[in-house]
Structures are given as structure tokens and as C-alpha cells.
C-alpha positions in Angstrom: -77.8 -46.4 -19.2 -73.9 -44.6 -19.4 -75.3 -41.6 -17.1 -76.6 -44.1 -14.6 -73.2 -46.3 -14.7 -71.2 -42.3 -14.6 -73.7 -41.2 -11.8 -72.9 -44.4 -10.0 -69.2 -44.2 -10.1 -69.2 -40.9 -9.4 -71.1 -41.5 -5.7 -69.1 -44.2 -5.2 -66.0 -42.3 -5.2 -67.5 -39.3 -3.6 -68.2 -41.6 -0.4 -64.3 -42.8 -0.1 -63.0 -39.5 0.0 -66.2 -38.8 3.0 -65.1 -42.1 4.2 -61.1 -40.9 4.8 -61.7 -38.0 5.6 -63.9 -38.2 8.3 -63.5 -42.0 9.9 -60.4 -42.9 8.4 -56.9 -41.1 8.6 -58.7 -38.2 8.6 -59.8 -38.7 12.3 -56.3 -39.7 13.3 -55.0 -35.7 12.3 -57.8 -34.5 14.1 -56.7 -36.7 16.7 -52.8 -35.7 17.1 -51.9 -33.1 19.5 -51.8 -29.9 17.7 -49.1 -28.3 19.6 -46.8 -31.5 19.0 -47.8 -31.5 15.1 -47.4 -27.6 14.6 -44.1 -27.4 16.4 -42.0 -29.5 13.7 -43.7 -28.1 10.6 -42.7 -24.7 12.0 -38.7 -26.0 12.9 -36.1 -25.6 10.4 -33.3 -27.6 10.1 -30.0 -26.3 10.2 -26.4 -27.0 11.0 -24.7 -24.8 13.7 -21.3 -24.6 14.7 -19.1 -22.5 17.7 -16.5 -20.0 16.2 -13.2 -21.0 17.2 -9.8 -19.0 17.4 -7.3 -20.3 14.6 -3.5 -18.8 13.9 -4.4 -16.2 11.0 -0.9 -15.0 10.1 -1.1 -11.2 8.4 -1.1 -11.7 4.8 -1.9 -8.8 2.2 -1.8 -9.0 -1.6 -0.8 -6.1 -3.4 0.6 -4.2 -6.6 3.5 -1.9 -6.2 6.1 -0.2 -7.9 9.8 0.3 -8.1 11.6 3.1 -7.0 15.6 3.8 -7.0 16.8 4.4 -3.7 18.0 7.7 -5.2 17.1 8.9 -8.4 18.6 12.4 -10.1 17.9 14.2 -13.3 21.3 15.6 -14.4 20.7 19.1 -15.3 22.6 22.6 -16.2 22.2 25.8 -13.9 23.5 27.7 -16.8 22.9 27.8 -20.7 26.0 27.4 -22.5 27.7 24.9 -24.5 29.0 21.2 -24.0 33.3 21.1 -24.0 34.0 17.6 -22.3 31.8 14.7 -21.9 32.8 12.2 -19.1 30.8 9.6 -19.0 29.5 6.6 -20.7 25.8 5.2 -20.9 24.9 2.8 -18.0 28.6 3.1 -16.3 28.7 3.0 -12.7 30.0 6.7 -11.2 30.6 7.6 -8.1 30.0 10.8 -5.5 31.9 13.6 -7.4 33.2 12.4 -10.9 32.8 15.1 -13.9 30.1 14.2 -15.8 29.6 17.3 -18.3 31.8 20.3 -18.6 30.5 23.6 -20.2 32.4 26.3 -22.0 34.4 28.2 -19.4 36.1 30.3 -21.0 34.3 33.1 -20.1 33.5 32.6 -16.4 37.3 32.0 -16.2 38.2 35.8 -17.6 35.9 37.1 -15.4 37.5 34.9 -12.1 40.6 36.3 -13.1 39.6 39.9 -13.2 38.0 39.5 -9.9 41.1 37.8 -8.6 43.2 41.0 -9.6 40.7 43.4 -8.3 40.9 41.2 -4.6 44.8 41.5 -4.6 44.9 45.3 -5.3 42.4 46.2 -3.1 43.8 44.1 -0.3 47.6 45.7 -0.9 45.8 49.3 -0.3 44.0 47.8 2.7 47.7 46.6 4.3 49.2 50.0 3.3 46.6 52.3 4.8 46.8 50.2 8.0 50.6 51.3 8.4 49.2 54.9 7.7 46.6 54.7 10.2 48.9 54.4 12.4 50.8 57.7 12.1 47.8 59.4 11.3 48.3 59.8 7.7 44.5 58.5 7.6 41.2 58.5 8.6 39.4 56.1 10.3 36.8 56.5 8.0 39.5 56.3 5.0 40.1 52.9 6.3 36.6 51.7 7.0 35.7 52.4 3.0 39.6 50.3 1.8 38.3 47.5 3.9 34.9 47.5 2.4 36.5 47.6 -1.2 39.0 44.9 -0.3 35.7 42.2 1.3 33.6 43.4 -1.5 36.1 42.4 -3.9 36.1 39.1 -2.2 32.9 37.9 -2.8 33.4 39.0 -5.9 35.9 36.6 -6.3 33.2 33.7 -4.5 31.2 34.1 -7.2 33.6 34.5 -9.9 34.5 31.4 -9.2 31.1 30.2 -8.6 29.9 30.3 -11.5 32.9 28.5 -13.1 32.0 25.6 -10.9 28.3 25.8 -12.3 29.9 24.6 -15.7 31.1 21.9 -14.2 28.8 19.2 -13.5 29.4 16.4 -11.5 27.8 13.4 -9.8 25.9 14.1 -6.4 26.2 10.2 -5.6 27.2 7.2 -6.6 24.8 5.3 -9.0 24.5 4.4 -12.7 24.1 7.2 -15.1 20.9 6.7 -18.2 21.2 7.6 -21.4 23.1 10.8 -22.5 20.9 13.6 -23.9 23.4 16.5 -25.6 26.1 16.1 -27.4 29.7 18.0 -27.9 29.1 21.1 -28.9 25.5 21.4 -28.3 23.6 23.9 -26.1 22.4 23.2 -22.9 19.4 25.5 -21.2 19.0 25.5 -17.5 17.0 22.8 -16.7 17.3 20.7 -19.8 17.8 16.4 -18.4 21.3 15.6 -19.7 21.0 12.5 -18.2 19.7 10.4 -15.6 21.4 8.8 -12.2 20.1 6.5 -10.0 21.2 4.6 -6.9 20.3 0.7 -7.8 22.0 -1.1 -5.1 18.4 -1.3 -3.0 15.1 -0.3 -5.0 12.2 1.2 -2.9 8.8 -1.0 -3.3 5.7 1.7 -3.1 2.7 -0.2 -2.4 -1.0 0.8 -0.9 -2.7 -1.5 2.1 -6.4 -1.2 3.2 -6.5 0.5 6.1 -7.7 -2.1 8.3 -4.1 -3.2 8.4 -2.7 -0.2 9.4 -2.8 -1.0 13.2 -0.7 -4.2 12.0 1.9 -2.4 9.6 5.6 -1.6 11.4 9.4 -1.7 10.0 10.5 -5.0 9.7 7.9 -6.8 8.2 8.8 -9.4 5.3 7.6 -9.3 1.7 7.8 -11.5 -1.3 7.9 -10.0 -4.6 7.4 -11.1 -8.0 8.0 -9.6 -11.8 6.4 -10.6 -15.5 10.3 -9.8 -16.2 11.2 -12.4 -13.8 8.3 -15.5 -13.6 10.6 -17.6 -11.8 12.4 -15.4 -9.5 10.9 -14.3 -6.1 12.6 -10.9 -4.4 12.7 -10.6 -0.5 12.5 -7.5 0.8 11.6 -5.6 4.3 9.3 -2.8 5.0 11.2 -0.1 5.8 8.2 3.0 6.4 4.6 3.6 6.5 3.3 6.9 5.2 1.7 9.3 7.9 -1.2 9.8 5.5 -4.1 7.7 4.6 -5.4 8.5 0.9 -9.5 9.8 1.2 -10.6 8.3 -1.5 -9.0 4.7 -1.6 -8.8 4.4 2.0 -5.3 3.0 1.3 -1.7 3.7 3.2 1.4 3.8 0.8 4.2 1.0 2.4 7.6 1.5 1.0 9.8 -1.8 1.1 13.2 -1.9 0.2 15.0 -4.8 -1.8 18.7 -6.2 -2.4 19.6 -5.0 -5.6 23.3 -5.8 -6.0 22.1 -8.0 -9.2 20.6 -5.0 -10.8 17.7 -6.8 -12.3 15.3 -4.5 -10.6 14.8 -1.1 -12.7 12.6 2.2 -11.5 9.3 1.8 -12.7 8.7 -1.6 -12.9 5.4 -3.7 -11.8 5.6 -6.0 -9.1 2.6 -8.1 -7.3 3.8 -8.5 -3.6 2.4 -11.0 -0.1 3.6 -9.1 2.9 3.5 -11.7 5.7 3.9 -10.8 9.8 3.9 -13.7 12.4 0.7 -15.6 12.8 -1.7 -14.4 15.5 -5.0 -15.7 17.0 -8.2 -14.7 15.3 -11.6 -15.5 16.1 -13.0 -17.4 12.7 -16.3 -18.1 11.1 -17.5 -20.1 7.8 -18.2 -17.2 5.3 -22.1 -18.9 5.1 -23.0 -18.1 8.5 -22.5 -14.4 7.4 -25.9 -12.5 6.3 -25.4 -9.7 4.5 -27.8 -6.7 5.1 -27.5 -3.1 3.1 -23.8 -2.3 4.8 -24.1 -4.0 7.7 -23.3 -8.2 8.7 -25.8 -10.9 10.8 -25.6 -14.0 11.8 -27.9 -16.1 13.9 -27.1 -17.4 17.1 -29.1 -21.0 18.1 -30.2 -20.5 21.7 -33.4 -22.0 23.6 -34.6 -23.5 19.9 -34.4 -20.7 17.9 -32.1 -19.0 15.8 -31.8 -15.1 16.8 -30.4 -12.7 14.6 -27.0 -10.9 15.9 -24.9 -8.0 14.4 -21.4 -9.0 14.0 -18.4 -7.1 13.1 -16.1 -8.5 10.2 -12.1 -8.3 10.2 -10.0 -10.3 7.5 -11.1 -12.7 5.1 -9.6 -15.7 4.2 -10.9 -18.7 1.4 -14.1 -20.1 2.7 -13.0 -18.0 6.7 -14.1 -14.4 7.8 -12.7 -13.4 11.0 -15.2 -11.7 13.7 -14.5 -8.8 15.9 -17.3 -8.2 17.7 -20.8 -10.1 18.1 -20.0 -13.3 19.0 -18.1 -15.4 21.2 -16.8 -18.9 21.1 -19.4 -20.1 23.3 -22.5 -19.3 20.9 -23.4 -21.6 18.5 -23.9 -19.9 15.1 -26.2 -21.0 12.5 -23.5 -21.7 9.1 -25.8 -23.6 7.0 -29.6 -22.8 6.2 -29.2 -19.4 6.7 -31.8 -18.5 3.5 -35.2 -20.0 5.8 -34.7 -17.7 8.8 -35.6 -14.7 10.7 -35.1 -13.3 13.9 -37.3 -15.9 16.3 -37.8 -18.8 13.9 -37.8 -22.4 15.3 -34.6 -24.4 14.2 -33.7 -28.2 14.4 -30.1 -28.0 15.1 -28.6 -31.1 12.9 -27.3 -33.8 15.3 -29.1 -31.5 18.1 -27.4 -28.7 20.2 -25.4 -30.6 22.3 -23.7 -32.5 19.3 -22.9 -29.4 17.3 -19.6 -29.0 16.6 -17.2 -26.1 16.8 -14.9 -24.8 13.0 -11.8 -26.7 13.1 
């Protein structure tokens, strides 16, 4: 009796479902129009918008580093030993002051013997001129006393020279470093005795992309900042742009230079930098409209219905902003929301519909 009440139930339900399906709602699907009903399933919605130019002021972000405006290591052309020191660590000097003398005593006996030499030689010279003239000498005689007396001469020039070379002096005016010898010490050619550098305006070296470097001239403002400094911000102007671009960073080198009168700035020292230049008109897009593809950008443009798939050209970038170069214009609408559901061709339901769509503000 349970299998007849289960076979039962069983046709029962199989006769609704024949029921439905074939006199019910069934035969009102058959009965839409099947263009009408496979036209939305196929549309995707999406919201589209027109790219509009905005004021997009140059703005670049970057690390640099601080250079003295001149900088000097303080060396010896000669080995010999330190006589006088002048100069005390971190004093301001200026173009010229004696900063190290060197034992001289020899370079002075031999100035003095090539002195001598100059003044007898020249005494012959006069003396054979008033024999010259009454034929007492040869022209030839002459020639060789005046070659003596000019050799002799530079003799003298560097006699003298090299008596200057053990004196060492300041080629400008800036702050000497730290002092390396001591009196009485040896110095070797080339050996730092100390340092100089020219603080009153510091050099900021810094590298841009070089999609600005169409943008980058003298003159431009920058703000910079030091860990030294948190609550201190440095204005400065850029002052060159190297004529190189680096190969493998794609990067220029700016140099800026900075007010320094304070001497808080020091070479070496980090800085983060904004470099700012008057606000221009860009063309702008949300960064969702953009579809990225191996190394190259989309976005789809609604036209007639459908979304259709453009290559666009990408400039600056700003929070939630890209700018476009090239592939669209502010009359196309551009698809900046739904992006994921579509190819090239597919049917879109423009939110609000195409005429409503409105432009980036």
C-alpha cells in the first residue's frame, strides 16, 4: 500500500511540472519575443562618464642630495713638513688666507741662489751691450749672455715657485672641516689636510622621470624637507637640468639651489623634495576606466550600445586621476565602472542611459 501512495505522489507531481511547463508560464517564455528577451540578458550595465580637462599643476616627488656650492679637499703639491698652521676647525676663511705653511727653508736657499745667478748674468748682459757697440763683441757673444741672463730668469720663476707651493692658501671663501696633520708632521702630495666648502647656497641633486623632462626649465620652485629638520621646510629654485638622461633609470639629474646663510644644510645630507610649476590643463580620467593589457592601456568607449575597446596613451597620475594623451576626447563617453564584464562589441546598459551620463568633475 506505501508504493501505491509513493507511485501516486510521484505522478502527481510529475503532471505539475508538465503542467507549467507546457500550459502555464512555460508558454508565456515561448511566447515573448526572443529578440526583445535576448537583448537585455546579453547587456551589461555600466557607468560611463566624458573625460574632462582639469588644472593639473606639475608636481614631482623626489629624493635628493646636498651638495656645497663649492667644495675643495685641501692638499700639498709637495712632501714636506708642517711650520705654521693658520686656521681653526669650522672657522669661516676667505679667498686667499694661509691655511698651512711647509718648511721653506730650503726652497728659499735655492730662490736666493737663483736670484744671484739672475743679477750677475744680467750685469754681463748690460756690459757686453756697451761692447757691442765698439765692436769689442760678437753678435753671437751677445746672443749666448742674453740666453744666460732669460735662462736665469726662469730660474728664478721657479725658485720662487716652489716656495709658494709650501704655502697653502684658501682658493675661496667658505668654512674649513676638520684639520688632518699636525705641527711637525709630514705631508705627501695629495694627502686631505682639510676640507673647504662654500655653504652660503647648497646644490640639491635630484633625478625626474623623464616624462617630465619636456616640463623641466630654471626657475622652477621646490620644497624641501630633512629628518634633521621635521618641522622646517627649505625653498629653493632649480637652477640646471643635466644634458644627459641615465639608460638604465630613465631619470634626468635636476640640481636646485637653496639659501643657506643659516648653515643648517651640510653636503651629503638626505632630503625628500615636491617640485611644483604653474598649473596647466590636462585631459583626466578615473584610474578604473583604465585596462591594463601586457604593456599597453584600453579603455572602452560607449557608442551605438556597446562598449568598444580603444588604446589610450597615459601621461601623469594623480590619487584616484590618470591623465590621457592620446585615444580619447572629451566627447566620448568612456566606460569607468564595470570594466571586468567586457570585450570589444559587448552590449552595455549605460546607468541613467547615454544621454544622462555625466562628465569627471
Amino acid at each position: 500500500m506505501n508504493r501505491n501512495i509513493v507511485a501516486v505522489a510521484l505522478a502527481v507531481v510529475l503532471g505539475a511540472s508538465a503542467w507549467y511547463y507546457f500550459g502555464g508560464a512555460g508558454s508565456d517564455r515561448r511566447q515573448a519575443p526572443d529578440g526583445v528577451r535576448a537583448g537585455v540578458a546579453r547587456a551589461v550595465p555600466v557607468v560611463a562618464a566624458r573625460p574632462a580637462f582639469k588644472d593639473f599643476p606639475l608636481q614631482v616627488e623626489a629624493l635628493g642630495t646636498v651638495r656645497a656650492k663649492e667644495s675643495v679637499d685641501i692638499t700639498s703639491k709637495v712632501a714636506d713638513r708642517v711650520a705654521a698652521i693658520h686656521f681653526e676647525e669650522g672657522k669661516q676663511v676667505k679667498r686667499g688666507d694661509v691655511l698651512v705653511e711647509l718648511d721653506n727653508q730650503e726652497a728659499r736657499a735655492d730662490l736666493a741662489a737663483a736670484e744671484a745667478a739672475e743679477r750677475d748674468s744680467r750685469s754681463q748682459y748690460k756690459r757686453s751691450q756697451e761692447l757691442f757697440q765698439t765692436r769689442a763683441l760678437s753678435e753671437a757673444q751677445l746672443d749666448q749672455l742674453e740666453a744666460t741672463m732669460l735662462a736665469n730668469q726662469a730660474r728664478v720663476a721657479a725658485a720662487r715657485s716652489r716656495l709658494n707651493d709650501r704655502i697653502i692658501t684658501a682658493p675661496f671663501n667658505g668654512r674649513v672641516g676638520l684639520r688632518n696633520v699636525s705641527l711637525g708632521g709630514l705631508v705627501s702630495p695629495g694627502a686631505v689636510i682639510t676640507t673647504l666648502d662654500d655653504l652660503s647656497v647648497v646644490k640639491l641633486d635630484f633625478a625626474v622621470p623623464e616624462l617630465f623632462l619636456a616640463k623641466l626649465e630654471p626657475g622652477l620652485t621646490i620644497e624641501a624637507q630633512s629628518s634633521a629638520y621635521p618641522d622646517m621646510t627649505f625653498k629653493g629654485r632649480v637652477d640646471s637640468v643635466d644634458t644627459r638622461v641615465d639608460p638604465t633609470t630613465r631619470a634626468v639629474v635636476v640640481r636646485a639651489l637653496i639659501d643657506n646663510r643659516n648653515n643648517r644644510l651640510r653636503p651629503g645630507m638626505f632630503m625628500t623634495l615636491k617640485l611644483e610649476r604653474s598649473a596647466g590643463k590636462a585631459l583626466m580620467l578615473p584610474e578604473s576606466a583604465i585596462v591594463p593589457e601586457d604593456t599597453k592601456q584600453f579603455v572602452f568607449v560607449v557608442a551605438d550600445g556597446r562598449a568598444h575597446k580603444r588604446e589610450v596613451t597615459l601621461g601623469r597620475r594623480r590619487p584616484g586621476e590618470v591623465e590621457i594623451l592620446e585615444g580619447v576626447t572629451e566627447t566620448d563617453f568612456v566606460v569607468i565602472d564595470g570594466t571586468l564584464s567586457l570585450h570589444d562589441g559587448t552590449a552595455v546598459a549605460v546607468r541613467d542611459g547615454e544621454p544622462g551620463a555625466q562628465a569627471v568633475s
